[in-house]
N, C-alpha and C positions, 0 to 999 in steps of 0.2 A: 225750426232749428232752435235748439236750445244752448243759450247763454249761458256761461256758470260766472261770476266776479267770484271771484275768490282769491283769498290769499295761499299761495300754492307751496307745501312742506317741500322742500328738494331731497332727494332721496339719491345721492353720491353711489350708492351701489343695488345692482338688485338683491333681492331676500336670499337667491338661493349661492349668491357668491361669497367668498369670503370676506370677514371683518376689515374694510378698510381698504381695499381692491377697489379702481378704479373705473366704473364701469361705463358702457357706453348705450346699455340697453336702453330698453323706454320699460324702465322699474314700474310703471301704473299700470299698466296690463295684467292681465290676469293669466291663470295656466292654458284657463281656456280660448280660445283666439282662433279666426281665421289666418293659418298660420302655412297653409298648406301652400309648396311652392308650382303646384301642379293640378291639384283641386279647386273646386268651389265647395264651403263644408264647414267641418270644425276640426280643432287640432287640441292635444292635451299635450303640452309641456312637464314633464313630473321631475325634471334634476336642466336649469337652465345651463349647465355646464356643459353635460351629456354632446350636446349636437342632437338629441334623437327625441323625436313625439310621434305619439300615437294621434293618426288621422281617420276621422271619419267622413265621409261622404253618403250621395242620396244620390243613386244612378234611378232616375222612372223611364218610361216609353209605353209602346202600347203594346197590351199583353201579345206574345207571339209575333210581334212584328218587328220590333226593333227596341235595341236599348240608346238611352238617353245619355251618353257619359258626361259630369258636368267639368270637362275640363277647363282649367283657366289660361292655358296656351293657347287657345283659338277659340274663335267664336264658335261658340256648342249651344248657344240658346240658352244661356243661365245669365242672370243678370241679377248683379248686387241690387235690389229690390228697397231695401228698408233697415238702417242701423239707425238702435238708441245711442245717445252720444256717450252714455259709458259701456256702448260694445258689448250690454249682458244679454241683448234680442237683437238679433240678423238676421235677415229674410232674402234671401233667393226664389227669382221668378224661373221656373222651370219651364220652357217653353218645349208642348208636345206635340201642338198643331197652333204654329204661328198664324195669326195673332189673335192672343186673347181670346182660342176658339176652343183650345185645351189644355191645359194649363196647373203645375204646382205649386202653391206658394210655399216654402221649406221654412219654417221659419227655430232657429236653434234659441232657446230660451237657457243662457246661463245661471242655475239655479242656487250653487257655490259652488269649492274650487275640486266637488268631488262627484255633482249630478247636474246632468243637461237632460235635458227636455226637447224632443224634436215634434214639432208639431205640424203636419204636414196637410196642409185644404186643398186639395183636388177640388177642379172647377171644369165643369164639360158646358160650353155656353154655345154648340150647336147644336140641331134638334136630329141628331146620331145617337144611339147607345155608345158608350163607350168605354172599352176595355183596354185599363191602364198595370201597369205592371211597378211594384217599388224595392227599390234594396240599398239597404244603408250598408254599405263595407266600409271595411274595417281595415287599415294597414300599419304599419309600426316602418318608419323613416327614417334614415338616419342611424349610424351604427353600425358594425361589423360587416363585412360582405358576406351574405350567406348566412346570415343571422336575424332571419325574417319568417322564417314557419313558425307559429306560435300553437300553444297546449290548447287545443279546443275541446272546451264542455257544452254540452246543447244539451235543450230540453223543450218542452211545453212552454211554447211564445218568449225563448231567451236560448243564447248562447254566449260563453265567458271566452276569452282570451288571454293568456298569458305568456307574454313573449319573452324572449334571451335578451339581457341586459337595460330591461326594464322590470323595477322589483312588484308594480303596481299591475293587479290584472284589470281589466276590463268588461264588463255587463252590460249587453245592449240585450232590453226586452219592450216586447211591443203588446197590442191589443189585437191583434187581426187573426182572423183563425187557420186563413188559409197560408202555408208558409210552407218555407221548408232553408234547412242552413246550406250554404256553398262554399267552395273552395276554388277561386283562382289562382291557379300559380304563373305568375308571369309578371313582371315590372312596370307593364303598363295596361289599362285596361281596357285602352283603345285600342288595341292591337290584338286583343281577343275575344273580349265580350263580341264587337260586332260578327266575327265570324262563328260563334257560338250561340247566336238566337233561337236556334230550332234546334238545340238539343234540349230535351225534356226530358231527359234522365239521368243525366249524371249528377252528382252532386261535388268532385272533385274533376276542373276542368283544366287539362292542361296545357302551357305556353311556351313559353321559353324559361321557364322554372326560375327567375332571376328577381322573384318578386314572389309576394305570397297579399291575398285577400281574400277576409273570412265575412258574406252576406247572408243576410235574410232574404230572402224570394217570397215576397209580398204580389199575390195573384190569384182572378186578378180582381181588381179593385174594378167593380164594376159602376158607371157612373149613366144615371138616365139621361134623356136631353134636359140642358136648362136645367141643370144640379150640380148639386156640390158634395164634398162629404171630408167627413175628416179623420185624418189616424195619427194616433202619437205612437211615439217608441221614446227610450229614455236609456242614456247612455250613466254605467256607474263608474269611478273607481272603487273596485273592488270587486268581491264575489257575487254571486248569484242574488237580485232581488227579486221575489215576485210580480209579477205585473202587479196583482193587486193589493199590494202594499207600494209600487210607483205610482199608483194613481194620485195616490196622495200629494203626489210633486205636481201634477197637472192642478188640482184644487190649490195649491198654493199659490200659484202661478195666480189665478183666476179669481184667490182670493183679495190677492193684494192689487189686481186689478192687469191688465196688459199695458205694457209698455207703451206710454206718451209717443204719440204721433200726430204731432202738430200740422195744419195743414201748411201743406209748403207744395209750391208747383214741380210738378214731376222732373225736368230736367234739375230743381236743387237737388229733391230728394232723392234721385239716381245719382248725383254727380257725392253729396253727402257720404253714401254707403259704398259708393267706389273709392272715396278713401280712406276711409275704416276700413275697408277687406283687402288694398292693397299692403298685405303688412305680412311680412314673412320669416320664416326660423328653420333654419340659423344661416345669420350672413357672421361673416366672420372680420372683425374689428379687433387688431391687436392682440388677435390670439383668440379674444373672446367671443364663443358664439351668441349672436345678440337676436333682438326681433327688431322690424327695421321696416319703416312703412316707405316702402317700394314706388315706383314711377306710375309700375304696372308688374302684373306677374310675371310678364316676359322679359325683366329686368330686375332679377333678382337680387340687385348686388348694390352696393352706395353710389350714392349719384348727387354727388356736393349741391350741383346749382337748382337741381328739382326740387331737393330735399328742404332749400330752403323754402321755397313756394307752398312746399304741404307743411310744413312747420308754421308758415303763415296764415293759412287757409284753418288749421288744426284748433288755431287760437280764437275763431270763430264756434267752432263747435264745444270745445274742449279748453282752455287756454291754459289750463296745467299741462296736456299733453302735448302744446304747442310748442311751450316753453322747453318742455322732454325733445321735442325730434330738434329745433333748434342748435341745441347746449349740446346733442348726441353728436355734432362733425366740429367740436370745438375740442380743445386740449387743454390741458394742465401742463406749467414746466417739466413735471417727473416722465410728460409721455413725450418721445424722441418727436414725433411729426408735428408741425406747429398747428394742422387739423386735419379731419380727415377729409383725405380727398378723392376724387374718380370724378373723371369727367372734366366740365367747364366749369376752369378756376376763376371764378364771382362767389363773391360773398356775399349772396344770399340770403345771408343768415344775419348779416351787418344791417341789410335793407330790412328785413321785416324785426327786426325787434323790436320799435317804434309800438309798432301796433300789437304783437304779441304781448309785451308787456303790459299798455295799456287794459288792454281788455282783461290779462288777470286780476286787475283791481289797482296796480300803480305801487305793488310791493318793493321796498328800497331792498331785500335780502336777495331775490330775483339778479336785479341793476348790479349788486356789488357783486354776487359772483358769474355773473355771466360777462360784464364789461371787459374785465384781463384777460378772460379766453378769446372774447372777440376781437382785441385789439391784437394779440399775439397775431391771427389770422393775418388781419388788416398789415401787422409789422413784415410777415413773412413776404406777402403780397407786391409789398410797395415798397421794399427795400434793395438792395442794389446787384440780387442776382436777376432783374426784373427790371430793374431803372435806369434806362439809356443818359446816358450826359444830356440828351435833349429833354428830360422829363417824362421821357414818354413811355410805357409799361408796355414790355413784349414775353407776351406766356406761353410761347408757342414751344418752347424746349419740354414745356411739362403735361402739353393736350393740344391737340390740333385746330381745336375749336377755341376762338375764344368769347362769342355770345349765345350757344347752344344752339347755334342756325349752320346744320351742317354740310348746308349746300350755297354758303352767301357766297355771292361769284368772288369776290376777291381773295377771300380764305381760301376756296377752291382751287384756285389758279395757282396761291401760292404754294400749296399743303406739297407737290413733288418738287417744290423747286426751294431745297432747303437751305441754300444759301442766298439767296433772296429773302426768302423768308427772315428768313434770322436779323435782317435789315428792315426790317420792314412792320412796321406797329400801326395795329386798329385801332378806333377813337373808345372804341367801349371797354376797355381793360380799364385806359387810363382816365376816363371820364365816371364810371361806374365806380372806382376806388377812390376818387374827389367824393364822391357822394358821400361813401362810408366812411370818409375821414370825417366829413362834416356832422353826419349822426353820429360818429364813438365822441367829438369833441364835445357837440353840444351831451353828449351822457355825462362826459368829464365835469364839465361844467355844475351839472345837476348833481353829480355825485359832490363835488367838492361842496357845495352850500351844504347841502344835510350834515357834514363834519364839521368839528372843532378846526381850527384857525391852523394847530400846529399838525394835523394834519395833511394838508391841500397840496403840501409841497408834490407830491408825487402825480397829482393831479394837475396839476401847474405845468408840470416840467412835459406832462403828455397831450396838455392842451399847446404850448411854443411848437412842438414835433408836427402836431396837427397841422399848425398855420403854417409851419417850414414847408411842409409836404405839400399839402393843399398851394401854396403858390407857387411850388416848384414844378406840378405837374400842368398848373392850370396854364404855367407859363407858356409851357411846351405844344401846350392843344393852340391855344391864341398864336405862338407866332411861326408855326409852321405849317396848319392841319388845314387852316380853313380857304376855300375853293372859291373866292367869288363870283366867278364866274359862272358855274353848279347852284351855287347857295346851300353848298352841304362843306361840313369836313371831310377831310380825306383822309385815307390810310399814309401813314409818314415815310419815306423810304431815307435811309441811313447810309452813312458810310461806314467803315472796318471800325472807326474811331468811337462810332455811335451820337455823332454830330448830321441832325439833319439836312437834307439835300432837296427834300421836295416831295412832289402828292404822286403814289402809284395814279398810273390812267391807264384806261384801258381804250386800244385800238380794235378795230374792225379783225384782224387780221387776229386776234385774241380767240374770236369767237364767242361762245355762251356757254362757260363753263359749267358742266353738269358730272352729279356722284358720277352716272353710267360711263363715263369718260368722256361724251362726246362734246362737241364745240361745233357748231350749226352757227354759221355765221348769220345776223339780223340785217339784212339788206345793205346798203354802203352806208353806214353812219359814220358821223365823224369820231374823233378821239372824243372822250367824256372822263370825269370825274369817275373813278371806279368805286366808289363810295354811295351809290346814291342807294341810300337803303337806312336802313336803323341805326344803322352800324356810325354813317354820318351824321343822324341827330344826336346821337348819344352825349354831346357837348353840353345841351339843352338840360339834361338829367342832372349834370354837374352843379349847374346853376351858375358860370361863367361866364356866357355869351353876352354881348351888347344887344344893342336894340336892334341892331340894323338885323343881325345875325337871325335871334330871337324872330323876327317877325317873318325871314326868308324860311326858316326852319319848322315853323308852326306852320306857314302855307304849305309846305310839300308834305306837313302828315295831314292837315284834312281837306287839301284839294283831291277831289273823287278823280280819277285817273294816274294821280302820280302813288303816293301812299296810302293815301282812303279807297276803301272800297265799299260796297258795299255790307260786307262781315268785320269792317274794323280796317285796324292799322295794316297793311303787308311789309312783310321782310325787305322789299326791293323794290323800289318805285317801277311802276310799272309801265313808263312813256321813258327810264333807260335800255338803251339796247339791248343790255344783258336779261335784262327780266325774259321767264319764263314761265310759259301756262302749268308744265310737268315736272317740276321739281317737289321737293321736298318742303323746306322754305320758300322759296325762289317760286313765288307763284300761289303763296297759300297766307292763311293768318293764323296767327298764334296768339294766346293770350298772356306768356309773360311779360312780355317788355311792351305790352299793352299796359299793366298794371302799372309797369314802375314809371308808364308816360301819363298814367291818371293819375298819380300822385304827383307826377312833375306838373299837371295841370292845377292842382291845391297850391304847389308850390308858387306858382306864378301868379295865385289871385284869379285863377280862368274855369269855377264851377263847370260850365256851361260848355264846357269842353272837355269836363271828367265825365260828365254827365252822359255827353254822347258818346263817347267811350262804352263806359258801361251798358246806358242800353242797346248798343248797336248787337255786343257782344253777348247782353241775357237775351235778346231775342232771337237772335240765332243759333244758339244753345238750347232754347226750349221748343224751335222748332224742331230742329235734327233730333233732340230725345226724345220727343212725343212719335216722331215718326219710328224710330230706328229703336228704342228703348237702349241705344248705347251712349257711351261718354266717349267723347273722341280728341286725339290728338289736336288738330287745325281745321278749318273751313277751306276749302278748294275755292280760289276767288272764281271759277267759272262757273261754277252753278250754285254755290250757297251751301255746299252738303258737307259732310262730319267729315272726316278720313283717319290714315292711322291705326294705331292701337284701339279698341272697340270699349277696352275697359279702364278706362285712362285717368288719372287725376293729377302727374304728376303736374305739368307746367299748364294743365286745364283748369288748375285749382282756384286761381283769380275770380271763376264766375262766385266761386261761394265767398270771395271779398265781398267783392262789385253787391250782391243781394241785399247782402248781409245791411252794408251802410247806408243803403237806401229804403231799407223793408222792416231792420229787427229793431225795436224801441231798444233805448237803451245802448247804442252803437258810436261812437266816435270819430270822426275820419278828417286826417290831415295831410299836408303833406310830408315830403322826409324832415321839411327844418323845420317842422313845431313839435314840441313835443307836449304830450298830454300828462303834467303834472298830478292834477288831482281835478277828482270830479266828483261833484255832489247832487245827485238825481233827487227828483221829488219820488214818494212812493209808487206811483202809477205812471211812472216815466215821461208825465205830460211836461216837465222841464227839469234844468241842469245848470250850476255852474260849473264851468270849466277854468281850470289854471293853465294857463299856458305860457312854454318859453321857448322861444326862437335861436335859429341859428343865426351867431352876429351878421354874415353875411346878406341875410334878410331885412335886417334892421330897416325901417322907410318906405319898405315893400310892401305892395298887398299882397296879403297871402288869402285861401280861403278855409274855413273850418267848415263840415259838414255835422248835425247832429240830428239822428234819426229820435225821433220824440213818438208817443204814443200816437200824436195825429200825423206824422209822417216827417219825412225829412227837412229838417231847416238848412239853409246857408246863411253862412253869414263871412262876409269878404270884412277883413280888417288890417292895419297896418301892422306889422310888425315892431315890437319894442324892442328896447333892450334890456330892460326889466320884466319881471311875470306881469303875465295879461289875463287879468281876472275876466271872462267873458259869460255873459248869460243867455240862456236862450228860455 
């Protein structure tokens, strides 16, 4: 993985929108992009306003036997394979006899913003001959209905396309001799290529006429045992080139060397290129069609609380385009919504700035304008259509979820019973919004020293807000939520007036709330804390709890049977009645609110419990990828395995934190209330000073810093100041 420090330009609009237009894209992307909301492939953008790009794809299989389609709605045996971290070389593994027996690797070499290069290695690594078949189609998305048969020119190893309301045509030419052009007319190409294998002579095959692709029919590619071989094609804006004048783009390629590929263990480097290729056009933001890096392809659309986890994770690979997906669900006063949202309202986006920032190098232009967008969020959030007389935050009028676990029993139970509900407040709305008060305040803080004196008032007036807030809500967790008896918080239940009354519990006669509707009672247990899950430690994140609290709360996540499992933290202690083997959450581990509990482990001074966090969660990660070549949603606590979405990086994205801080010299890691001022590395990364300043609430505390150095990770556990804390390693 490669690190950039950099100080990062912000770029307020993209190129192709108008002067001073307020934009929400990710402006550093280029026209060319995995963009396709239905392929695996590449896509050409030529008017970002449009809604419409031209996609290409690589359908292989074996000649006369069957075609390959690489779609990204289900598992089709393509597998993001290999992205550079600026996204100009991405590699797809083609899989044509699982595994590893027949096999392409596709890899699209973005050359500039008007020639690609497809370079494609056929590998037959059993002792078979074997006859493979290739076609790169070609389609035009987006745009008029019925405005998709484009002007085809073909010749000797090329044919041109030029489509209705795109002014740019397109030249895809290759080097293979055996070939011939085609024509599918139909919307999708699973729904016709497969029943069209054994026709060998048409050249114009028809569907449901609803769609138009124009390929090459490359066959077949004959491969001996225990060989390889390789074929480029090169896609142009523009008219006709000859192949032998595109060669030239392949020597350029080769001249300047192939793209850096650092070694990194296979589940980083699948898990890496699943989130550079989750990225899609156009989602629509305020009108504006944008590119918008996605969960998974099966979730085409904005997703607030994932979005901030790959915004996090982004900053790792890329930290300019970290800082981009971040700032992309933030607002400005002129835009009506105070952010944007879909999904589970957390702010995400509040949690990871810390470290996004940091790793762009600790730029104050960043902090100044990113801070007012992020507190507007935080004001919307925490302000009084949200904030019960008890302090306590109920989101439920605006998303039914409120920690992304869409099967926690208590949520469940309450989601039909909506005046209940409406009384009724989870610890992690208002525990999770104490956090991000604490990280916007301590930004305040930082911002305000870098200013002049007659400045700071406006920063003053929003650090008093912070401490009003923060002990308003903290109040409300401390004297109504928590369960001694359990050793967890509880969900709060309200009266009409929004004065609390006491802890939802849940009875036998409740059952075990599951999505499928059903309720399967768990043998005669008694009443219990209906909290016993994440949802209950969430207090801990806060950084509120006493000791007693504190020390019941850390036992129920890594006692193995209650929340520890063997794959990490579970959604739902698993020795409460309500737990279940078959659910969703309810039964499974997830890696975000693993994250934000290894940072609350920095927080508390407890390395050695970030630690195991982490690797419980890389080594279960690099199992399932080495096996299965997928990225997946959660671990199934019963057998250890992936599940889920197959191409997943949205809230799986913590594994490429978690590496990162322990693997890549050069790496920083703290928890939410330090923040990383400034840091001064030696040339060879073998040491570092660091600046660090705390959040007051820490003051006295140990807290711990992690610093990944050339000979490997340091810790170092220190107290908390109240002044910067010059530290060395």
């Amino acid at each position: 993985m490669l690190r950039k420090l950099l100080t990062v330009i912000l770029v307020l609009g993209a190129a192709w929108l108008p002067a001073g237009a307020v934009s929400h894209d990710i402006a550093s992307l280029s026209k060319w992009g995995p963009y396709s909301k239905e392929y695996y492939g590449i896509s050409h953008i030529d008017g970002l306003s449009s809604g419409i790009q031209v996609e290409f794809c690589l359908v292989t299989g074996q000649y006369r036997r069957n075609f390959k389609i690489p779609g990204a709605l289900y598992e089709s045996g393509v597998h993001p394979w290999h992205v550079s971290p600026d996204m100009r070389h991405f590699t797809y593994r083609h899989d044509i006899e699982w595994k590893d027996q027949v096999y392409v690797d596709a890899t699209w070499h973005v050359l500039d913003e008007r020639r690609v290069m497809l370079e494609i290695h056929c590998v037959n690594q059993t002792n078979l001959l074997q006859n493979i078949n290739l076609q790169l189609a070609v389609r035009k998305a987006g745009g008029k209905k019925g405005e998709w048969t484009p002007q085809i020119t073909e010749g000797e190893g090329f044919f041109t396309v030029k489509y209705p309301e795109v002014e740019t045509p397109y030249t895809v030419c290759w080097n293979y001799p055996l070939s011939e052009v085609r024509e599918w007319r139909c919307a999708s190409l699973e729904h016709l290529m497969p029943l069209k294998v054994h026709n060998h002579t048409s050249k114009r095959l028809k569907g449901d006429q609803q769609g138009h692709y124009t390929a090459n029919f490359l066959r077949p590619v004959t491969l001996r045992p225990q060989s390889d071989t390789t074929v480029v094609e090169w896609i142009f804006c523009g008219e006709r080139k000859i192949p032998g004048q595109a060669g030239n783009d392949r020597e350029d390629v080769f001249r300047h060397g192939r793209p850096d590929r650092p070694s990194l263990p296979l589940g980083i480097r699948l898990l890496q290129a699943t989130l550079l290729t989750n990225v899609v056009y156009p989602i629509d933001a305020f009108g504006e069609p944008i590119r918008h890096f996605c969960p998974g392809k099966n979730w085409n659309s904005l997703y607030t609380w994932d979005c901030g986890f790959i915004g996090w994770a982004m900053g790792e690979i890329d930290p300019g385009r970290g800082y981009e997906i971040i700032r992309q669900y933030t607002t400005v006063p002129e835009e009506e919504a105070p952010f944007v949202h879909h999904g589970t309202p957390l702010a995400t986006q509040i949690l990871a700035i810390g470290d996004v920032w940091e790793r762009g190098g600790c730029d104050l232009s960043q902090l100044r304008e990113i801070y007012p967008r992020l507190k507007r969020f935080y004001d919307y959030m925490t302000g009084p259509r949200f904030r019960k007389p008890s302090g306590l935050l109920e989101t439920w009028n605006i998303f039914y979820n409120s920690g992304g676990w869409d099967d926690y029993p208590p949520q469940w139970m309450l989601r039909p019973q909506k005046e209940l509900r409406s009384r009724t407040t989870p610890m992690v709305s208002t525990a999770y919004y104490i956090r991000c008060g604490k990280i916007l305040r301590l930004l305040a803080s930082h911002l305000a020293a870098s200013v002049p004196k007659k400045e700071r008032s406006a920063f003053t007036a929003d650090i008093k807000q912070f401490d009003a807030d923060i002990a308003a809500m903290s109040k409300g967790i401390l004297d109504n939520a928590w369960d001694a008896e359990s050793g967890y918080f509880g969900y709060v239940l309200h009266d009409a007036d929004g004065h609390a009354t006491g802890i939802y519990t849940w009875t036998p006669e409740m059952g075990i709330p599951a999505q499928d509707g059903t309720r399967a009672v768990k043998g005669s247990a008694k009443s219990t804390n209906f909290d016993r899950g994440l949802d209950g430690v969430a207090p801990l994140v806060a950084g509120i709890v006493n000791d007693t609290q504190r020390e019941a709360l850390l036992s129920h996540i890594f006692t193995p049977g209650e929340l520890w499992s063997d794959c990490g933290i579970t959604a739902v202690d698993q020795s409460a009645p309500y737990y279940r083997k078959d659910g969703y959450w309810n039964g499974t581990v997830w890696m975000p609110h693993q994250m934000i509990l290894w940072k609350t482990m920095l927080d508390l001074g407890l390395p050695d419990k970030a630690r195991l966090i982490a690797d419980t969660a890389l080594r279960n990660w690099e199992r399932e990828c080495e096996d299965s070549y997928n990225c997946y949603e959660h671990f199934m606590i019963e057998t250890g395995r992936g599940g889920g979405w197959h191409n997943f990086s949205g809230l799986s994205s913590p594994i490429l934190n978690w590496w990162t801080a322990y693997n890549i010299p050069g790496t920083v890691s703290t928890g939410f209330g330090t923040l990383v001022t400034h840091a001064v590395w030696s040339p060879n990364k073998s040491s570092v000073e660091l600046t660090l300043t705390f959040d007051r609430d820490l003051v006295g505390d140990e807290v711990a810093v992690i610093a990944c150095l050339s000979s490997g990770p340091i810790t170092r556990v220190v107290k908390a100041t109240a002044k910067p804390l010059v530290l060395k390693f």
